[in-house]
C-alpha positions, 0 to 999 in steps of 0.5 A: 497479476491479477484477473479483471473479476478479481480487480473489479471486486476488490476495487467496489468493495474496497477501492475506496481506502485502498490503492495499487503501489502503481503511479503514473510517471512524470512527463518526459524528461522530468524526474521520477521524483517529482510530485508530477502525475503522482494523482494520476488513476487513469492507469488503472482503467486500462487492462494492462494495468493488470499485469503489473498488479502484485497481490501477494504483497500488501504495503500496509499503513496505519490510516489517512494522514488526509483526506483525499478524493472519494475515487477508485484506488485515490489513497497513496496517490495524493496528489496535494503539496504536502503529500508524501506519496510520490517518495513512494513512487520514486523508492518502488519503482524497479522492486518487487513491490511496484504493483503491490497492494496498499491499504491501511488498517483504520479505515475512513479515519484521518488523523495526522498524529499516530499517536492519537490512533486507535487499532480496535477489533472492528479494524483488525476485522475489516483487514482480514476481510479485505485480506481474503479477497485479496489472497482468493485471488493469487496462490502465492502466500501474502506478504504483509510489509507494515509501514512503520513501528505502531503498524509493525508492532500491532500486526505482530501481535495479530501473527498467529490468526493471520497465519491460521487465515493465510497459510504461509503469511510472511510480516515484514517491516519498512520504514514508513515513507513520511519519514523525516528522511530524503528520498534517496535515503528513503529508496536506500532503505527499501533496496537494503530491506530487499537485501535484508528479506 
């Protein structure tokens, strides 16, 4: 959970790149892993939306695969055909991870290719800025789940200064969820990573 100031905060310094792992669902009768509603922010103007919110986990990307609305909490819930966000929807819900904070390392940055992004030092230094406003407002130790290898492998080299930053800061890995793989063998990973952690 997550107090209205905090929320506040964090959605005018960082809402722009950033999102909750909290979706709408589909209208009734249609499945939850259908792309309906996935576009979806006005959940986030109601205060219940609130006690959902997780801070103590953060989902973390590499950078947008496109560009999306410039709207509050708008990244990861892209609503366009060729978007990947409501696999999300669909492998989250019912974990420990529905309502956990998403952002991205590279910030304002579209590239499709991972390969062709850069992590710099500013990068690192913006996430760690974000990160603090983030933990000033849970006590309980962040954990970061790095969606994806390039993700992963960066954020580890970063394990000893996070640790120095956030007391108690835990670095996981989960396959990143444009992965060429179906969602239900995208949902099976996250429910073994839980099993696994």
């Amino acid at each position: 959970m997550i107090n209205k100031t905090n929320f506040e905060k964090l959605k005018d310094e960082c809402g722009e790149w950033a999102s909750w792992a909290l979706w709408t669902a589909p209208d009734r009768g249609k499945p939850l892993n259908c792309k309906e509603n996935i576009g979806d922010l006005d959940l986030f103007d109601d205060d219940s939306c609130l006690e959902q919110l997780k801070p103590e986990y953060v989902l973390l990307g590499l950078n947008w695969s496109r560009k999306t609305e410039k709207k509050s909490w708008s990244n990861f819930h892209d609503p366009l055909p060729k978007s990947q966000d409501y696999k999300l929807r669909y492998a989250l819900k019912g974990t420990c991870l529905w309502g956990a904070y998403i952002t991205d390392i590279k910030k304002n940055f579209v590239k499709l290719n991972s390969g062709q992004v850069t992590i710099n030092e500013d990068d690192y230094e913006a996430l760690k800025r974000e990160l603090k406003l983030l933990a000033s407002s849970t006590n309980i130790p962040l954990t970061i789940i790095a969606l994806g290898n390039k993700v992963f492998e960066y954020i580890q080299t970063r394990q000893d200064d996070l640790n120095k930053s956030f007391e108690g800061c835990r670095i996981k890995k989960l396959t990143h969820y444009s992965a060429y793989i179906s969602m239900q063998k995208y949902k099976e990973k996250v429910e073994k990573f839980f099993q696994d952690s």
